[in-house]
C-alpha positions as CSV (number, residue, x, y, z in Angstrom):
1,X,165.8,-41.4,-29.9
2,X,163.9,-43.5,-27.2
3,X,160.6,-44.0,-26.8
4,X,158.4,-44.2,-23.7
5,X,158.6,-48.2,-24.3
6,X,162.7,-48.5,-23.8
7,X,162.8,-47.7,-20.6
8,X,163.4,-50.5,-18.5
9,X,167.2,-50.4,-17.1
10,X,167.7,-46.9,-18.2
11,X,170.3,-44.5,-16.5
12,X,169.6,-41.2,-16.2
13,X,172.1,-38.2,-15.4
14,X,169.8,-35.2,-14.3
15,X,171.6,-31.8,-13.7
16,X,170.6,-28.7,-12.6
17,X,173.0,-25.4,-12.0
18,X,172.5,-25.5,-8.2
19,X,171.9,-28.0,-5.5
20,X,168.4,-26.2,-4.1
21,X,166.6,-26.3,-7.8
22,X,166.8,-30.0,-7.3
23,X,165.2,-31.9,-4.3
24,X,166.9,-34.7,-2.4
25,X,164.7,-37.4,-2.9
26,X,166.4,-38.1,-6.3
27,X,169.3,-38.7,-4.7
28,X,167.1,-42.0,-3.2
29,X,167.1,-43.5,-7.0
30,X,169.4,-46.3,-8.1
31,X,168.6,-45.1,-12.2
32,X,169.3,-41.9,-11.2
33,X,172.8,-39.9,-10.7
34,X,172.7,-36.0,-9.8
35,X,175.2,-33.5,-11.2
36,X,175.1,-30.1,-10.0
37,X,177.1,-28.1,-13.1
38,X,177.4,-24.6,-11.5
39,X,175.7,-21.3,-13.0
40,X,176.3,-20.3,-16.6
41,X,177.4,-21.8,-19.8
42,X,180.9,-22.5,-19.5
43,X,180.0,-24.0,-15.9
44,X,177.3,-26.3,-17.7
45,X,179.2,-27.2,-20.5
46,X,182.4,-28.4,-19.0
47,X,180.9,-30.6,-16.1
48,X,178.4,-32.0,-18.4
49,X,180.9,-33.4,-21.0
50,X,183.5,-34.3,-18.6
51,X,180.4,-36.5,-17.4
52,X,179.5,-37.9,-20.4
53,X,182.7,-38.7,-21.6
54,X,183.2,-41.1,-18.2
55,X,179.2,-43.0,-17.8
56,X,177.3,-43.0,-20.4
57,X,174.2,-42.2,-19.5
58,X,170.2,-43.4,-21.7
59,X,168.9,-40.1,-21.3
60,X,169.9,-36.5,-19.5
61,X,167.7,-34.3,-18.1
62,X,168.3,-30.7,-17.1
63,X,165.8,-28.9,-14.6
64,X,165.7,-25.2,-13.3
65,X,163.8,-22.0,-13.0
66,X,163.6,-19.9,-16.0
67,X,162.0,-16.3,-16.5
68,X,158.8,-15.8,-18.9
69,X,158.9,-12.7,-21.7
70,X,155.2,-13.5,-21.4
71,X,152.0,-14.5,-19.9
72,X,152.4,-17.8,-21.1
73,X,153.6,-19.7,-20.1
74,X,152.3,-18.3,-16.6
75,X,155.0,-18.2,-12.8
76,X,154.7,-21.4,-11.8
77,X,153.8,-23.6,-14.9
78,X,156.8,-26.1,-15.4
79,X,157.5,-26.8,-19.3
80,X,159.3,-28.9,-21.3
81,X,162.1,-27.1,-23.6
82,X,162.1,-27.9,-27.5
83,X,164.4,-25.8,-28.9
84,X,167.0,-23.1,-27.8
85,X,169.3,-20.7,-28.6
86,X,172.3,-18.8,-27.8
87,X,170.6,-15.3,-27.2
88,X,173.1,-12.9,-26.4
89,X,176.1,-14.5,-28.8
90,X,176.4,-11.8,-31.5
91,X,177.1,-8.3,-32.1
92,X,175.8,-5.2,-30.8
93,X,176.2,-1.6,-32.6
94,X,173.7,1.2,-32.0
95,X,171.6,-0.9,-29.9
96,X,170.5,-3.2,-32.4
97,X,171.8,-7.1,-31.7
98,X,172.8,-9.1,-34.8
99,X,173.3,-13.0,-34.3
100,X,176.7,-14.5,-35.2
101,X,174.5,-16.4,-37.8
102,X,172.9,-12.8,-39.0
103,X,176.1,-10.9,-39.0
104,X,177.8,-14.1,-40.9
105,X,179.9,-15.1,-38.6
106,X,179.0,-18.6,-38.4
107,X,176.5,-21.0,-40.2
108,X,173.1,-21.3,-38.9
109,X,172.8,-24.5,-40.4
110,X,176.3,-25.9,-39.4
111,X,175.1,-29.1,-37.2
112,X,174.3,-28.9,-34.2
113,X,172.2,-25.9,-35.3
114,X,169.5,-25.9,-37.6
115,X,168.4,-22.5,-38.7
116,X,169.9,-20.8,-35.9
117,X,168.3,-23.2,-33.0
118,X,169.4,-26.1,-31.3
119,X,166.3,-28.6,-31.4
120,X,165.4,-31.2,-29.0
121,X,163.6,-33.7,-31.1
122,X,163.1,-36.4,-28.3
123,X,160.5,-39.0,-29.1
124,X,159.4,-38.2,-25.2
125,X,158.0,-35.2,-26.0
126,X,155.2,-36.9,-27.4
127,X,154.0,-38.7,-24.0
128,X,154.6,-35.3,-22.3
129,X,151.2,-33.3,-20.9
130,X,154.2,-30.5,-20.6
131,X,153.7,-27.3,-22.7
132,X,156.6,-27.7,-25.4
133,X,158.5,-23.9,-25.5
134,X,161.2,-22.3,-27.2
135,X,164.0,-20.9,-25.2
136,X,167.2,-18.8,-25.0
137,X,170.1,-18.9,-22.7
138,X,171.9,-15.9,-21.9
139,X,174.9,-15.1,-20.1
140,X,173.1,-12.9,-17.4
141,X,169.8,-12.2,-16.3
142,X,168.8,-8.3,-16.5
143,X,165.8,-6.2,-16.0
144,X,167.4,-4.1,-19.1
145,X,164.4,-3.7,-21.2
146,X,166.9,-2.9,-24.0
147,X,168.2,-6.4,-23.9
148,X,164.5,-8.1,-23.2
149,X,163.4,-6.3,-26.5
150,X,166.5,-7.0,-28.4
151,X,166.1,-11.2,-27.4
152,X,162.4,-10.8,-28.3
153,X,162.8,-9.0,-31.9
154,X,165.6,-11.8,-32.6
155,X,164.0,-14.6,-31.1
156,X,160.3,-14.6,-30.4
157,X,161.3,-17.0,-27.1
158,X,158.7,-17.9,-24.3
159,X,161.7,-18.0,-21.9
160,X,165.0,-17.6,-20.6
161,X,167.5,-19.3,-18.6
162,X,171.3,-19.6,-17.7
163,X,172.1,-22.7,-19.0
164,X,169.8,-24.5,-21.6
165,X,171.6,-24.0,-24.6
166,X,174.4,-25.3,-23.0
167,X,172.6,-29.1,-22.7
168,X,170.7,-29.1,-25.8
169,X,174.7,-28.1,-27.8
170,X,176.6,-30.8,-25.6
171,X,173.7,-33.4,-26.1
172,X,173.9,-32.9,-29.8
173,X,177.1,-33.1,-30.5
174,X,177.7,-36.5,-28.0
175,X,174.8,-38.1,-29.4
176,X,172.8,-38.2,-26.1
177,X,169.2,-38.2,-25.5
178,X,167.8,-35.3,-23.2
179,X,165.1,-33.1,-21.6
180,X,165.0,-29.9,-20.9
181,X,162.8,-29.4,-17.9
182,X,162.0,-25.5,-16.9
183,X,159.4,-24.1,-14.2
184,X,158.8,-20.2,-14.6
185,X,159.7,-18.1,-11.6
186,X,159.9,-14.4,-12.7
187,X,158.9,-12.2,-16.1
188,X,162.0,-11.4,-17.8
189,X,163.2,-7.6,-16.9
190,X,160.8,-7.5,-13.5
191,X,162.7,-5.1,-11.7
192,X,160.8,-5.9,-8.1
193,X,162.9,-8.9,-6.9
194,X,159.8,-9.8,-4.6
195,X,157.7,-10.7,-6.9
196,X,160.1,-13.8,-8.2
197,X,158.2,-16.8,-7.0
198,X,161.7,-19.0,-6.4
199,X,159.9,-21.3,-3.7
200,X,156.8,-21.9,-5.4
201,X,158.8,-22.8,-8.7
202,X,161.5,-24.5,-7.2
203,X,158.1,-26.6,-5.0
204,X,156.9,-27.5,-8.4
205,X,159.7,-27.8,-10.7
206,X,160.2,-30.8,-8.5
207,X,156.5,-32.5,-8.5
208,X,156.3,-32.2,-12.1
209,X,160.5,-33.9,-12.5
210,X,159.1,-36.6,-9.9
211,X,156.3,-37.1,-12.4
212,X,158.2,-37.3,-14.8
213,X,161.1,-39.5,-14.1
214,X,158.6,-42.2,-12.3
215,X,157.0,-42.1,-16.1
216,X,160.2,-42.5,-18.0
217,X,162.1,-45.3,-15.2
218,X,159.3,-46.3,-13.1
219,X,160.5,-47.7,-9.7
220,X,160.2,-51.2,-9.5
221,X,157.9,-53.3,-7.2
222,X,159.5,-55.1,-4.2
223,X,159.5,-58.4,-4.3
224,X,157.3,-60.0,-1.9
C-alpha cells in the first residue's frame, strides 16, 4: 500500500455517484481524473472496472454523503471509511435478515472478504485526522425502522451509503489502492426529508476531499 511519502507523480481517479457530490475545482487538477459512476452498486461497479481496466490509476478515492445510525459520527462530520459491507445481501424470513455468509451461502472469509467485511487497510489512514468508521452499502435508502434495526443487529455500522462496498470489492480484487471518503447528511430512517443537511454535507465533503488530495498529491510550485 502507499505511504504518505510515494506521492510525487501519483494519479488519482476520484469518483463519486453524482456530479453535485463532487465540486468542479477538481476538475482544475492534472493528477486528478473524475468519474461520475451513477447511483447504486451495479452502477459503481461496472464504470469503476471498465476504468481501471483502461488507466491505471496510484490511488482511487470515492466521496459522497452517507446517513448516520447514530450520533456519531454527527450531520456534517466527513469520515474516512475502513471497512464495509454488503448490508442487505442475504435472506429475509419472518423479519429476521440472515447474511449470505450466516445462512451459508457463501464464505465469509473467501478473499476479498475477511470475516464478512471488506477492509480498507490503506497505509493513508494513518496520516488521516478523519474519524476511521465502519460502513454498509445498501441497495436503497429507507426510513423502514425494520430494515435500520435489522442492518444494526447484523452489523453494528456507523453508516450507510449507496455505493461503498462497491469500491472497497472492485479495489480488492484489481489490486488498487483507495479511500473511501463519506460526509454525513441525514440519520438513517429520518422520516422528515428537511432535516437532511445535503448542502452543508455536500459544502464540506468537499473542504475536507480538497484537504485531503492537496496532502496526498500536493500541487506543485510554479516555477519562477
Amino acid at each position: 500500500m502507499l505511504s504518505i511519502h510515494e506521492i510525487c507523480s501519483m494519479q488519482i481517479l476520484l469518483i463519486s455517484s453524482t456530479a453535485m457530490e463532487i465540486q468542479p475545482q477538481f476538475a482544475n487538477s492534472a493528477q486528478v481524473d473524475i468519474l461520475v459512476t451513477g447511483v447504486g452498486i451495479p452502477a459503481t461497479m461496472y464504470h469503476l472496472q471498465k476504468r481501471l481496466h483502461q488507466i491505471d490509476y496510484d490511488l482511487v478515492i470515492q466521496a459522497g454523503i452517507a446517513g448516520s445510525f447514530g450520533k456519531e459520527p454527527a450531520i456534517g462530520e466527513t469520515v474516512l471509511v475502513q471497512q464495509d459491507a454488503f448490508g442487505d445481501l442475504g435472506t429475509e424470513q419472518e423479519e429476521e435478515f440472515c447474511t449470505v455468509f450466516d445462512a451459508r451461502l457463501a464464505d465469509k472469509n473467501e478473499f476479498p472478504f475477511q470475516e464478512g467485511w471488506l477492509f480498507n487497510n490503506n497505509t493513508l489512514f494513518d496520516s488521516s485526522t478523519l474519524k476511521k468508521v465502519k460502513a454498509v452499502t445498501v441497495n436503497k435508502v429507507s426510513d423502514d425502522r425494520l430494515l435500520k434495526r435489522q442492518i444494526e443487529h447484523c452489523f453494528h455500522p456507523h453508516i450507510e451509503s449507496m455505493e461503498g462496498a462497491a469500491l472497497h470489492y472492485v479495489c480488492l480484487h484489481e489490486q488498487v489502492p483507495f479511500l473511501q471518503v463519506r460526509t454525513i447528511s441525514n440519520c438513517v430512517g429520518e422520516r422528515d426529508k428537511k432535516k437532511w443537511k445535503l448542502e452543508e454535507s455536500i459544502k464540506n465533503l468537499n473542504e475536507e476531499l480538497t484537504k485531503l488530495i492537496q496532502q496526498i498529491a500536493p500541487t506543485p510550485n510554479p516555477k519562477p
